[in-house]
MIMI-644172 format. One record per residue (C-alpha): x, y, z. Coordinates in steps of 0.02 Angstrom, whole numbers, plus 50000, padded with zeros to 5 digits. Layout:
<pts>
PT,X,Y,Z $
...
</pts>
This chain:
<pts>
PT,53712,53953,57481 $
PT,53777,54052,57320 $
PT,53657,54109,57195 $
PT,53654,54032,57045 $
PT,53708,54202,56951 $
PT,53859,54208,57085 $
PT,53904,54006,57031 $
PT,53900,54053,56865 $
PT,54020,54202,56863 $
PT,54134,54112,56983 $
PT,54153,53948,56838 $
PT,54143,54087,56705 $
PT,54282,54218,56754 $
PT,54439,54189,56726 $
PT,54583,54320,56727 $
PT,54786,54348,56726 $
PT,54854,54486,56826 $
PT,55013,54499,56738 $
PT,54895,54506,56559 $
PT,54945,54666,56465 $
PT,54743,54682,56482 $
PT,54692,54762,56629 $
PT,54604,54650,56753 $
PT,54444,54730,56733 $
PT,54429,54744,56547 $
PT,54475,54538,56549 $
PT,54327,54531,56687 $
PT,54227,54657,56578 $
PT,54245,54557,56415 $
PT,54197,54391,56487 $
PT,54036,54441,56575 $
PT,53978,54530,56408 $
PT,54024,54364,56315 $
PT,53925,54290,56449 $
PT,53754,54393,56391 $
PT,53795,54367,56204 $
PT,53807,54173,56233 $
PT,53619,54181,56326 $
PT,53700,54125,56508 $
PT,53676,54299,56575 $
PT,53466,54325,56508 $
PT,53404,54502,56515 $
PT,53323,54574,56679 $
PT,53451,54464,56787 $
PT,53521,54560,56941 $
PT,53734,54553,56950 $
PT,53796,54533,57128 $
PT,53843,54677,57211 $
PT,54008,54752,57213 $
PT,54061,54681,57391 $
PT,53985,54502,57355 $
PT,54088,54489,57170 $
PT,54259,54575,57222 $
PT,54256,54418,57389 $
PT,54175,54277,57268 $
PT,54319,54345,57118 $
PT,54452,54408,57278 $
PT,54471,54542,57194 $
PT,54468,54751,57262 $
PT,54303,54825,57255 $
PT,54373,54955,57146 $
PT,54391,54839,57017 $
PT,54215,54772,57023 $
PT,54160,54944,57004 $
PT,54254,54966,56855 $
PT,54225,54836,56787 $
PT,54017,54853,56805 $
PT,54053,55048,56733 $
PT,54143,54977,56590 $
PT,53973,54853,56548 $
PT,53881,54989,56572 $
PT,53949,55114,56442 $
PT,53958,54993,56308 $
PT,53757,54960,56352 $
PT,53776,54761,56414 $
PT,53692,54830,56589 $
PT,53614,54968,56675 $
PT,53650,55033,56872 $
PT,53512,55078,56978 $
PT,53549,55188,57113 $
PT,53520,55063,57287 $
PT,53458,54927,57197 $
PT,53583,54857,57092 $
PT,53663,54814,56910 $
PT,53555,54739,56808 $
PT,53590,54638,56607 $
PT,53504,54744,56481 $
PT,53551,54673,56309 $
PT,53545,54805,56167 $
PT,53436,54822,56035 $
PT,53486,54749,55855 $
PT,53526,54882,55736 $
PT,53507,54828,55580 $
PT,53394,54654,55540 $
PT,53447,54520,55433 $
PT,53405,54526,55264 $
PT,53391,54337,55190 $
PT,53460,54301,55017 $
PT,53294,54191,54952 $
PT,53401,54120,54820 $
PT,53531,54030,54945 $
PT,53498,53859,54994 $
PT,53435,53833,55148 $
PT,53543,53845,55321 $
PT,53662,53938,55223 $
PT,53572,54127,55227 $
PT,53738,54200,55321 $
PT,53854,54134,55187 $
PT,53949,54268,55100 $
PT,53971,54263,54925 $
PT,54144,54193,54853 $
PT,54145,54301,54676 $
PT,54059,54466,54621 $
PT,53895,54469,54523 $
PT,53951,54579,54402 $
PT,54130,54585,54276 $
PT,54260,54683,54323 $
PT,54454,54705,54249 $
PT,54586,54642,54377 $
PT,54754,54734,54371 $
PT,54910,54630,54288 $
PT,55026,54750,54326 $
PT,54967,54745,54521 $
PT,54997,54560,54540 $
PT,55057,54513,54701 $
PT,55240,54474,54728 $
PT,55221,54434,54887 $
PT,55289,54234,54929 $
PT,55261,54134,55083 $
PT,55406,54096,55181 $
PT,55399,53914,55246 $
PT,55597,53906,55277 $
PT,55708,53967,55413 $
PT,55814,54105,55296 $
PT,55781,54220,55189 $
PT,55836,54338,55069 $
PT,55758,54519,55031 $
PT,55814,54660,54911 $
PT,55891,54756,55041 $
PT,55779,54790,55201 $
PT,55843,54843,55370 $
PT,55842,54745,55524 $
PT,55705,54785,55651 $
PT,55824,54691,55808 $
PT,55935,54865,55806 $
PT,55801,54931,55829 $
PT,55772,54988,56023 $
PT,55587,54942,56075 $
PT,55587,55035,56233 $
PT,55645,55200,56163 $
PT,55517,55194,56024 $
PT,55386,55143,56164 $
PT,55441,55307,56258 $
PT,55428,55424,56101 $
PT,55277,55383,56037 $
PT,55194,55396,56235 $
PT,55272,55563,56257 $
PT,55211,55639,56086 $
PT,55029,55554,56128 $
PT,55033,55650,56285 $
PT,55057,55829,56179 $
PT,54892,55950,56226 $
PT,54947,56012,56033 $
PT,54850,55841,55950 $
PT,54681,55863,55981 $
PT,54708,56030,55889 $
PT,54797,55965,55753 $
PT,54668,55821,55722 $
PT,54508,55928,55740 $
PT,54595,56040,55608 $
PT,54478,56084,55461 $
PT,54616,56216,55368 $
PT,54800,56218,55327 $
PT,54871,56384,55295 $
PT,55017,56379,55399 $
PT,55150,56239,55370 $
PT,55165,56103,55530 $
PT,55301,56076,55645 $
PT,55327,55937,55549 $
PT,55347,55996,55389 $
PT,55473,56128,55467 $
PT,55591,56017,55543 $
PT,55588,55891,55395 $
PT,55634,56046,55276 $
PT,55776,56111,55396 $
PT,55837,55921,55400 $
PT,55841,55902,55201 $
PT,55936,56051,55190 $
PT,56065,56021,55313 $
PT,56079,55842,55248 $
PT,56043,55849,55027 $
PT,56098,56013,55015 $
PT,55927,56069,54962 $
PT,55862,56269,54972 $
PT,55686,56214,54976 $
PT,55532,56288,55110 $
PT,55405,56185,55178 $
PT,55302,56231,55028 $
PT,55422,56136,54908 $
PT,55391,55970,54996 $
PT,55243,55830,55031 $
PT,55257,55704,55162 $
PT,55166,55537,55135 $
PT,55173,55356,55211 $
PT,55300,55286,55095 $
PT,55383,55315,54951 $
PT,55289,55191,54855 $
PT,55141,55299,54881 $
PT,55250,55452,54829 $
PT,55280,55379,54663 $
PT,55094,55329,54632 $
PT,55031,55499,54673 $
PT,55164,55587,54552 $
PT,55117,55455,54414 $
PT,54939,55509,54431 $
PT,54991,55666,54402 $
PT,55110,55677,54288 $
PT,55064,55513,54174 $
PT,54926,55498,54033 $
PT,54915,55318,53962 $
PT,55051,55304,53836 $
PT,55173,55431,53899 $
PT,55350,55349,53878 $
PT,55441,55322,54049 $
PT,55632,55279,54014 $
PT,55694,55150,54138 $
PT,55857,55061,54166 $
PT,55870,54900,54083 $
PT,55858,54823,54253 $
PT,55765,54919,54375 $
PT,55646,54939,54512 $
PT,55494,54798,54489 $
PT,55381,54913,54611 $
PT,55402,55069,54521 $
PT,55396,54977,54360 $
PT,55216,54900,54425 $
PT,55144,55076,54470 $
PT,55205,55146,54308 $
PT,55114,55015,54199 $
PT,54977,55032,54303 $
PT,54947,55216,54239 $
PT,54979,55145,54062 $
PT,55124,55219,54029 $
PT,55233,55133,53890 $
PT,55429,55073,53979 $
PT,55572,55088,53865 $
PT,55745,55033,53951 $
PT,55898,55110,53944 $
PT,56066,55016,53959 $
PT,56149,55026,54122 $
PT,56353,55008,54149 $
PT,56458,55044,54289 $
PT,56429,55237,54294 $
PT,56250,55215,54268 $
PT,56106,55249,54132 $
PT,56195,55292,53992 $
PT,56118,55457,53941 $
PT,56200,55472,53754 $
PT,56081,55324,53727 $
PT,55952,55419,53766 $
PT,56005,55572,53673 $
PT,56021,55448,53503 $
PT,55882,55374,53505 $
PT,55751,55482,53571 $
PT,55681,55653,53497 $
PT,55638,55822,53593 $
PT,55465,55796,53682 $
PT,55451,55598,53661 $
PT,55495,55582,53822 $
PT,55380,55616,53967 $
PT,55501,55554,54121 $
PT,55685,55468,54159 $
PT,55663,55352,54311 $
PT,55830,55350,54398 $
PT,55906,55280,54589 $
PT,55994,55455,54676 $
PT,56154,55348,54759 $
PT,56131,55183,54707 $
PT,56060,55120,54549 $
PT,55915,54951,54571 $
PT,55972,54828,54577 $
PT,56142,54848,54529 $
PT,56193,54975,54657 $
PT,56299,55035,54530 $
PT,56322,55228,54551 $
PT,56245,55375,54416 $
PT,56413,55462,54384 $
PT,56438,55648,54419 $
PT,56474,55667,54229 $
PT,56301,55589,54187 $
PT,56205,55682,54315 $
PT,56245,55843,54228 $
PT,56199,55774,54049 $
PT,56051,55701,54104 $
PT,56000,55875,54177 $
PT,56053,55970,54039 $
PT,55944,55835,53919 $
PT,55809,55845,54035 $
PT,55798,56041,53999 $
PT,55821,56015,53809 $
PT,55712,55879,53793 $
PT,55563,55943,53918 $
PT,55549,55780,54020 $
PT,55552,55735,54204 $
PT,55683,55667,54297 $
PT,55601,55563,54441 $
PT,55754,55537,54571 $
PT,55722,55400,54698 $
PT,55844,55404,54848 $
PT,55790,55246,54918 $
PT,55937,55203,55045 $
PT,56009,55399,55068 $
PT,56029,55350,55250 $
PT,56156,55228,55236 $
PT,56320,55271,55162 $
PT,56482,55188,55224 $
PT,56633,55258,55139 $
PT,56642,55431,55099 $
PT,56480,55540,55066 $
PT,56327,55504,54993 $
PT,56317,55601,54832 $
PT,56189,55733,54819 $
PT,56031,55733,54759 $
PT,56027,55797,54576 $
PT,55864,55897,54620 $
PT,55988,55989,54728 $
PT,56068,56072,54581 $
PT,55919,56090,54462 $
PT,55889,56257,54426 $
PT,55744,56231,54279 $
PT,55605,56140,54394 $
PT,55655,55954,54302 $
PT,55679,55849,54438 $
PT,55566,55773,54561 $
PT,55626,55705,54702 $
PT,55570,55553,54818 $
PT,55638,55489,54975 $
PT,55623,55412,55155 $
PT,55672,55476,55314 $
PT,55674,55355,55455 $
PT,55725,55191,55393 $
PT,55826,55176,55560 $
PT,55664,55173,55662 $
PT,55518,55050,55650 $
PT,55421,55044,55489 $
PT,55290,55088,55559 $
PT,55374,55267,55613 $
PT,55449,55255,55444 $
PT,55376,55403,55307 $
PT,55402,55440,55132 $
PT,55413,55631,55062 $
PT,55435,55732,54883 $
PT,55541,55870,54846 $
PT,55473,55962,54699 $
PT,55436,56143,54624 $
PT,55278,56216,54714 $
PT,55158,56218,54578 $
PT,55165,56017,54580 $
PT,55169,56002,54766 $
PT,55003,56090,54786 $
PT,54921,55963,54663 $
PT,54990,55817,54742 $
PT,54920,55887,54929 $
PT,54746,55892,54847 $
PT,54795,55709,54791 $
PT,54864,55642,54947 $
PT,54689,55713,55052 $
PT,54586,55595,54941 $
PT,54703,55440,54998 $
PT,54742,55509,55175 $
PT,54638,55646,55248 $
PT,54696,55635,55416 $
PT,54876,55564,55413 $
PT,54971,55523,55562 $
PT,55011,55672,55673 $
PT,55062,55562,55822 $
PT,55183,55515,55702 $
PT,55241,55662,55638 $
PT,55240,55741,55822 $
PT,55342,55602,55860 $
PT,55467,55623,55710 $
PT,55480,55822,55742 $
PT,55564,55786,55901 $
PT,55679,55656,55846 $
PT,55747,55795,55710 $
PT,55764,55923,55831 $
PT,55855,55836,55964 $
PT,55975,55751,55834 $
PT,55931,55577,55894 $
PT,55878,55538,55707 $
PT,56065,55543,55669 $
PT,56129,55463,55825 $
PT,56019,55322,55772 $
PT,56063,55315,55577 $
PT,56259,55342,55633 $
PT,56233,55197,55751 $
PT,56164,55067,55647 $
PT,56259,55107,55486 $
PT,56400,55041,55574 $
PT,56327,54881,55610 $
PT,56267,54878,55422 $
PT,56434,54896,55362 $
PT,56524,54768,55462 $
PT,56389,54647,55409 $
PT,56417,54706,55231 $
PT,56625,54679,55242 $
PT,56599,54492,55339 $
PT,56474,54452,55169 $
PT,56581,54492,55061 $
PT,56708,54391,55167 $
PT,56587,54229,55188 $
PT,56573,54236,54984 $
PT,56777,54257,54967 $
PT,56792,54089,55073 $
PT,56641,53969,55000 $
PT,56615,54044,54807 $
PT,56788,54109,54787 $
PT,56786,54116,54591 $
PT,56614,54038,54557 $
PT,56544,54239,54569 $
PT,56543,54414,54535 $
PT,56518,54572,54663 $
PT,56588,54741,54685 $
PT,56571,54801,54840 $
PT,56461,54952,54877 $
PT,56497,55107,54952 $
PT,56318,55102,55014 $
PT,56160,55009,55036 $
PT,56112,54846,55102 $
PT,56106,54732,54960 $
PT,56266,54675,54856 $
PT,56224,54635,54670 $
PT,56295,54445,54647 $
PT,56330,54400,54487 $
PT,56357,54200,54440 $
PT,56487,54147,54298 $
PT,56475,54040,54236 $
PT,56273,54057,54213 $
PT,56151,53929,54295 $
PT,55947,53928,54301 $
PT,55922,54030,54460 $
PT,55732,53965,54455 $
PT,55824,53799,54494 $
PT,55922,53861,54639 $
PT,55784,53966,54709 $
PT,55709,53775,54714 $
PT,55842,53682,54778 $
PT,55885,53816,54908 $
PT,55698,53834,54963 $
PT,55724,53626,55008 $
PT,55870,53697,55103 $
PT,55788,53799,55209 $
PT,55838,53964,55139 $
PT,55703,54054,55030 $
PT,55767,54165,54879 $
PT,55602,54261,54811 $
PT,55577,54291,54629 $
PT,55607,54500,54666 $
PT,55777,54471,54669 $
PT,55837,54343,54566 $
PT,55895,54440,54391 $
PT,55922,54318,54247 $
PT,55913,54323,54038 $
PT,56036,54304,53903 $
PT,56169,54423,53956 $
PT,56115,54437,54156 $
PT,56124,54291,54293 $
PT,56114,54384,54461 $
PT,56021,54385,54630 $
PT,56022,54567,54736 $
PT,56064,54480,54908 $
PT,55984,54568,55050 $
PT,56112,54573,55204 $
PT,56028,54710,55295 $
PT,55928,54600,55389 $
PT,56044,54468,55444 $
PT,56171,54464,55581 $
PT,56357,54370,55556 $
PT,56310,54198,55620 $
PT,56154,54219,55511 $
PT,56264,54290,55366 $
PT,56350,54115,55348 $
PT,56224,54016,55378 $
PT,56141,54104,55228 $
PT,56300,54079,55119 $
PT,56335,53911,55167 $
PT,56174,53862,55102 $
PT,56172,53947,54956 $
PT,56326,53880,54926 $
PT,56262,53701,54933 $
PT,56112,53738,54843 $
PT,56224,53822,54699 $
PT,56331,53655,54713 $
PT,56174,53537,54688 $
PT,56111,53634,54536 $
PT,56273,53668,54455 $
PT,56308,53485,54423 $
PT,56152,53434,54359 $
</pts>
């Protein structure tokens, strides 16, 4: 007859071979349950390695692992020819009851703070739900060209590199990483840049990029020129420092930079937000012309130019244009980008080109938000540089990108035909629609959300002279493309009658 410990294991333990879990952790993780629940009680012998791996048929092996695996997070303790034996562990820390709750509710955690503080305005979320099928984005990539197993294989290999533990144990940095090598060799061969590791910062994304330069360069009331339609995040981050946003006019060729020169004076100006290839949300392209006023301004006037280069990677006709900060000779420009929008996001980093004085001040920034970093990633991201598979992958998907941009601009030819605006762009994976005549785009966002296609409040564009939606095609594929504008298309139908 079984013991009753043996009984109760054999009801108790359950397991899946084929579990990404291995079959002893799953084994290991139930019996532990087991002792929190009180089934297993302190003091009570576990059956011996022979007796569990025939009552659990099971190798023996795997019964010693798994009693090794109790046994070094402290749930029991072997005995050398007697046996394994529950030993629950001490409590830590004691419970400290709140006299003021009511009673049976001493665990409760409270709902609001006990003290005022400000929340942030400018940090409100923008983040929506989706409860439809479809959606709509500003532009993002699509993580399905993505290929898993290749990723899976990178990011093994560079966690099997002796070189980490070093790296993460290090307390100094006077020599520039492998890293930071390779991603200044790339940005020269690529922007045309004649920078050294020292010139550059790599950080998680260029959201954070911005917010450290902000922090640095920004006292509250510092005016930040904008386009008149621009980049919400940035926008949000700016504000956030308390910086006052005046907006420029945008056209075809860009900010118009004799605006700025009329109606601004020498020293007003603390920085000129502007989009490197592809102005937000317009995509509309910072001519060649303007690029050298604004530079030549930005050296009369003493202000920053803070170039974002948001979607550098994919360019579809001709070249992207290069980076203004390539050509700045008088320290005016900071740059931000992203390398690795081709991989997952999570392999995905921001960096910042800039003169080294402000690059060593944004360093001693960055260690008080990220200390550590992520040198599996960066390992990881070395390699891809220096074997050229970075552009293998970017030359790869930008194709895909671009037939999906031609067979959108296609699908809106067939079901708009006149009913909107677009000029297709040399780049980028959003298309700027414009609607004429004008209609309440709050109104379609509703009707279309009915319709099982979500359009979030980031990109719809609308006041008295603007009615326009930055449609995201990036992440959609050409049955999904049509889909997306046949809906729309019905939606737009729906609302423009009423």
């Amino acid at each position: 007859m079984n013991s009753p410990v043996n009984e109760l294991l054999k009801q108790l333990i359950h397991f899946e071979k084929n579990s990404s879990n291995a079959v002893f952790i799953q084994i290991a993780q139930q019996i532990s349950d087991a002792i929190q629940r009180g089934y297993l009680t302190k003091g009570t012998a576990l059956p011996g390695s022979r007796t569990l791996s025939q009552l659990l048929n099971i190798h023996r092996n795997t019964v010693v692992a798994v009693y090794d695996e109790l046994a070094s997070q402290g749930w029991v303790e072997i005995i050398p020819n007697k046996g394994t034996f529950i030993i629950v562990p001490e409590q830590q820390t004691a419970k400290i009851k709140a006299l003021s709750y009511p009673k049976n509710q001493e665990d409760a955690y409270a709902k609001t703070t006990g003290f005022d503080f400000k929340p942030s305005f400018h940090l409100a979320t923008t983040f929506q739900s989706q409860q439809t099928k479809f959606a709509l984005n500003d532009g993002q990539p699509d993580l399905r060209l993505h290929p898993i197993y290749q990723f899976s294989k990178w990011y093994s290999a560079s966690m099997k590199r002796k070189t980490l533990i070093s790296k993460w144990n290090e307390t100094t940095n006077n020599t520039h990483s492998v890293y930071e090598n390779q991603l200044c060799n790339y940005l020269n061969a690529t922007r045309g840049f004649h920078i050294k590791p020292k010139n550059l910062i790599s950080t998680r994304s260029t959201e954070m990029s911005l917010y450290i330069v902000s922090q640095l360069l920004l006292q509250p009331n510092d005016i930040v020129l904008v386009g008149n339609l621009s980049n919400y995040a940035a926008n949000m981050i700016f504000q956030q420092v308390g910086a006052a946003i005046h907006t420029i006019p945008i056209d075809d060729n860009g900010l118009d930079v004799e605006f700025i020169r009329k109606h601004f004076i020498k020293k007003s100006i603390r920085c000129v937000y502007v989009c490197s290839n592809r102005h937000y949300p317009t995509t509309h392209t910072l001519s060649a012309e303007r690029r050298l006023e604004l530079l030549k301004l930005a050296k009369e006037y003493e202000f920053a130019i803070i170039e974002d280069d948001y979607d550098y990677d994919f360019q579809f006709e001709g070249s992207a244009m290069l980076p203004m900060a390539s050509s700045d000779a008088n320290g005016n420009v900071i740059y931000l980008g992203k390398l690795g929008q081709s991989l997952f996001p999570s392999f995905q980093t921001g960096f910042v080109v800039a003169p080294y004085n402000l690059i060593v001040e944004a360093k001693n920034y960055l260690k008080m938000l990220d200390r550590q970093g992520d040198v599996v990633q960066e390992q990881m991201l070395s390699e891809l540089i220096y074997e050229g598979e970075i552009h293998r992958l970017i030359k790869k998907n930008t194709i895909q990108y671009k037939q999906r941009r031609d067979f959108l601009c296609e699908m809106l030819t067939q079901y708009f035909k006149d009913k909107v605006q677009w000029t297709k762009p040399s780049g980028g994976l959003a298309i700027w629609l414009q609607f004429e005549p004008k209609l309440s785009l709050v109104k379609l966002a509703e009707v279309a959300e009915r319709n099982d296609l979500l359009l979030p409040k980031t990109i719809l564009y609308q006041d008295k002279n603007t009615c326009a939606i930055r449609f995201g095609f990036g992440h959609l594929n050409e049955e999904e493309i049509e889909i997306v504008v046949k809906k729309l298309k019905f939606s737009y139908n729906l609302v423009s009658k009423k």
